[in-house]
Every structure is written in C-alpha cells, then in structure tokens.
Residue frames as a rotation matrix with the C-alpha (Angstrom) as fourth column:
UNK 1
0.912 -0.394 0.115 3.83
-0.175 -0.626 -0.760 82.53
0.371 0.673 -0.640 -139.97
UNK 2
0.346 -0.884 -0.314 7.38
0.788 0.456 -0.415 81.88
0.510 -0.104 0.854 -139.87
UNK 3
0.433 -0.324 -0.841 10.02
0.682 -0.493 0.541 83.72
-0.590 -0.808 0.008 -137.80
UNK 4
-0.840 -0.462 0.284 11.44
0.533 -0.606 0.590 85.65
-0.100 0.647 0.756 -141.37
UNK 5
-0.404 0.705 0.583 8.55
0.730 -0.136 0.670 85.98
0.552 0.696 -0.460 -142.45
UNK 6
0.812 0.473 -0.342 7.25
0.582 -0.614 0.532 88.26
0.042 -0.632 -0.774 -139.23
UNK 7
0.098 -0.925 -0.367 10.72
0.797 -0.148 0.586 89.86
-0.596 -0.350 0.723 -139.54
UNK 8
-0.755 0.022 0.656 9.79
0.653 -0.077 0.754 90.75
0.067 0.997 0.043 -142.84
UNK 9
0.187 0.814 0.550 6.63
0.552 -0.550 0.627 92.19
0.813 0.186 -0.552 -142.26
UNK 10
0.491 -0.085 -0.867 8.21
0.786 -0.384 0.483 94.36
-0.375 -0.919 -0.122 -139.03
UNK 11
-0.369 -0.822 0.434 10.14
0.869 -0.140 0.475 95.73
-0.330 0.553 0.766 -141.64
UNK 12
-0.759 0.165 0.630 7.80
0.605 -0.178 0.776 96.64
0.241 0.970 0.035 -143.74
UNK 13
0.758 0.553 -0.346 5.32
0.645 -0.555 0.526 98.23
0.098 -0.622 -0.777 -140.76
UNK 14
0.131 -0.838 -0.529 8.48
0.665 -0.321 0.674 99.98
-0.735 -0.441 0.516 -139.97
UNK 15
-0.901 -0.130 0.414 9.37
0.381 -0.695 0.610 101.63
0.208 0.707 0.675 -143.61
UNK 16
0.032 0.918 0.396 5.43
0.666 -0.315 0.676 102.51
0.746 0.241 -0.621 -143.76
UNK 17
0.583 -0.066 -0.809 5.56
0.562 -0.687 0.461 104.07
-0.586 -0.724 -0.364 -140.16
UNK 18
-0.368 -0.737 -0.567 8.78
0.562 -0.662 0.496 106.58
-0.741 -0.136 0.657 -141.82
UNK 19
-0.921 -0.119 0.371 7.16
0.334 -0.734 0.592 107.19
0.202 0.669 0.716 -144.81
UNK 20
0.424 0.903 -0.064 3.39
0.817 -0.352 0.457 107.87
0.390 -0.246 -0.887 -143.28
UNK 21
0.350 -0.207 -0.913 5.63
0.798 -0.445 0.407 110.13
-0.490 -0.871 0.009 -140.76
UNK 22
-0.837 -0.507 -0.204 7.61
0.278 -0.716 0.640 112.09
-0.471 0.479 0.741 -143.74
UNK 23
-0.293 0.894 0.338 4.42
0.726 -0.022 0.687 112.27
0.622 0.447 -0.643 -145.21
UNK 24
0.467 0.792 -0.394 2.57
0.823 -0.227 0.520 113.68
0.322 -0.567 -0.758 -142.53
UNK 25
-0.202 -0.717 -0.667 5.74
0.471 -0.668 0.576 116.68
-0.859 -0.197 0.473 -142.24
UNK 26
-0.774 -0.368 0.516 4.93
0.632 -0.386 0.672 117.01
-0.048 0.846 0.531 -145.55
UNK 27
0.262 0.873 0.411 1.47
0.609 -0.480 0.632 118.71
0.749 0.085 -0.658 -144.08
UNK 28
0.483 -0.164 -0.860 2.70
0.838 -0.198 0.509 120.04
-0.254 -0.966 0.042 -141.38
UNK 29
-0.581 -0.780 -0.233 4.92
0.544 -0.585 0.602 122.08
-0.606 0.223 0.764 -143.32
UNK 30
-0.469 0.668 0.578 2.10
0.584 -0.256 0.770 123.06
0.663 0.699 -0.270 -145.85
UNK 31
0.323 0.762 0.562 0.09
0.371 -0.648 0.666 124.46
0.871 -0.006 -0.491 -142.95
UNK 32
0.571 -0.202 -0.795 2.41
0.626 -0.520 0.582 125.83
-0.531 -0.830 -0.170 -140.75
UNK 33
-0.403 -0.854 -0.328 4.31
0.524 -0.509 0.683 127.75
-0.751 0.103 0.652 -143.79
UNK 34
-0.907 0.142 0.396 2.68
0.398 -0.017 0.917 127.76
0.137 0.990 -0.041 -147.05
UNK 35
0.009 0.999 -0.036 -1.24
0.952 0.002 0.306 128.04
0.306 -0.037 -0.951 -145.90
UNK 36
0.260 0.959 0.109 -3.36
0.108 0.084 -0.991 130.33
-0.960 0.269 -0.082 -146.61
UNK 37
-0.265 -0.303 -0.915 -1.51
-0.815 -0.437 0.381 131.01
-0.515 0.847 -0.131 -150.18
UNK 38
-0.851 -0.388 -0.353 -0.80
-0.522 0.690 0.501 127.18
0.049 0.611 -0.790 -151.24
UNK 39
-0.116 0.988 -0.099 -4.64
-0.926 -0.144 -0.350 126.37
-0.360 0.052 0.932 -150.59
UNK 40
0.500 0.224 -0.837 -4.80
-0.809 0.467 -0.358 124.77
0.310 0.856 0.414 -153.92
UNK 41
-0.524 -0.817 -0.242 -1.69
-0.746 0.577 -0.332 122.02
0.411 0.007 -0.912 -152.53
UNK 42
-0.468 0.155 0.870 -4.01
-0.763 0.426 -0.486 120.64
-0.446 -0.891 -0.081 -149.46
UNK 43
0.325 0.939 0.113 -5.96
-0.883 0.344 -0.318 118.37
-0.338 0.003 0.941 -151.14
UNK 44
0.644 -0.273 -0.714 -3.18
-0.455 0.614 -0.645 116.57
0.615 0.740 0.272 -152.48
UNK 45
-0.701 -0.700 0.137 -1.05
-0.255 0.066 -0.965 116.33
0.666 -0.712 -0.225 -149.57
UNK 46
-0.135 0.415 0.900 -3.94
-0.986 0.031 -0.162 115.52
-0.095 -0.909 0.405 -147.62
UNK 47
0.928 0.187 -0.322 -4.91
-0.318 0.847 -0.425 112.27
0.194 0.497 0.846 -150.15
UNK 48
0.270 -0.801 -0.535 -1.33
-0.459 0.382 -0.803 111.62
0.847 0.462 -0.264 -150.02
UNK 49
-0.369 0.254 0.894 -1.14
-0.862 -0.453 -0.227 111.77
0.348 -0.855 0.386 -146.25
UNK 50
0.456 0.659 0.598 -3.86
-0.769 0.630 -0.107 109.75
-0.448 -0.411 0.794 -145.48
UNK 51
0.919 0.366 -0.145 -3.11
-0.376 0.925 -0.051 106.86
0.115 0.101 0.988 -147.86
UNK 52
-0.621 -0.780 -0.081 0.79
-0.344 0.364 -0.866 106.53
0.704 -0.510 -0.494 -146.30
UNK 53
-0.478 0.487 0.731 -1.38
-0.873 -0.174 -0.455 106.30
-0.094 -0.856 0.508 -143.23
UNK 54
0.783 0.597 0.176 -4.24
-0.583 0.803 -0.127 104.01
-0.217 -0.003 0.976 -144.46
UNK 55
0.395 -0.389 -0.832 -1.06
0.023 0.910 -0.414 101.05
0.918 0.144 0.369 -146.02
UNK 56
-0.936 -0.295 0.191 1.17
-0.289 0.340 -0.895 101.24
0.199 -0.893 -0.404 -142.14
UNK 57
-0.100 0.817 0.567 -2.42
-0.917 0.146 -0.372 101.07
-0.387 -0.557 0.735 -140.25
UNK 58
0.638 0.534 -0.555 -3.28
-0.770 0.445 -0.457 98.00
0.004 0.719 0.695 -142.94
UNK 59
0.244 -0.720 -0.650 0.28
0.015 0.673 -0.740 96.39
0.970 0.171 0.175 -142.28
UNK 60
-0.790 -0.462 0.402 0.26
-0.455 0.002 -0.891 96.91
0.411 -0.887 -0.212 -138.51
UNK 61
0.382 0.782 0.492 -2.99
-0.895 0.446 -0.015 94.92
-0.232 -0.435 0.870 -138.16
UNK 62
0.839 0.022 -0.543 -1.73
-0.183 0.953 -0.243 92.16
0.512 0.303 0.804 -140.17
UNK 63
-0.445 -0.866 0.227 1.83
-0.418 -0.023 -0.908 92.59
0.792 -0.499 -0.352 -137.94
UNK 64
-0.567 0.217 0.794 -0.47
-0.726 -0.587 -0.358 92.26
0.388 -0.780 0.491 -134.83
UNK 65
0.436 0.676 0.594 -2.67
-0.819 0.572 -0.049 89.53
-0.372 -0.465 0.803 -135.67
UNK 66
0.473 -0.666 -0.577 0.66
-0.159 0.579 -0.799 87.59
0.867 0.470 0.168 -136.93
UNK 67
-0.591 -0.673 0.446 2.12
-0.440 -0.194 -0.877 88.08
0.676 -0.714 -0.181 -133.69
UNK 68
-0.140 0.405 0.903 -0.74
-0.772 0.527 -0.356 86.85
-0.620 -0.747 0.239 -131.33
UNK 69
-0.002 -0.058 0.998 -0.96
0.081 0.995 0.058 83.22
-0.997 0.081 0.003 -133.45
C-alpha cells in the first residue's frame, strides 16, 4: 500500500474513532439522563452504537495489517 494511500485510511480510522465516540455519548447520555423513561430509545442507540463501533474496529484492522507489510 502506498504512503497516501495509508494516510488515507488513518484518516478514515480516525473520523470512525470520533464518530463511534459521539456515538457512544449518545448512550451515555440516554442512560445516565433519559433511562428508565426513554426505554423505548435503547435499542436504537444501542444498534446505532455498536455499528459506529463494528466500521472503526473493521478499518483499524485493515489500518494495522497495512502497516505491518
């Protein structure tokens, strides 16, 4: 892999890390303010959550094994 090209994809692990992270505030808030009323919210915010989570995790392997060869 070229040297842009891993630039490129540091990036893009990078945006994913901020939005997995604003994501993951967005539960945090839910169940440190909203819970037990907003119940009904968790299941979406959790699905959401997770799959910010599951694409960084998915782009920080392929960062990782771009980086060792």
């Amino acid at each position: 892999m070229s040297e842009e090209a891993l630039k490129e994809l540091d990036k893009e692990v990078k945006k994913l890390k901020r939005m997995a992270n604003e994501q993951a505030s967005v539960l945090h808030d839910l169940i440190e303010d909203r819970l037990p009323a907003a119940f009904e919210d968790l299941p979406a915010i959790a699905q959401s959550t997770y799959d910010a989570c599951k694409l960084w995790a998915e782009a920080n392997a392929r960062l990782v094994a771009a980086q060792k060869g």
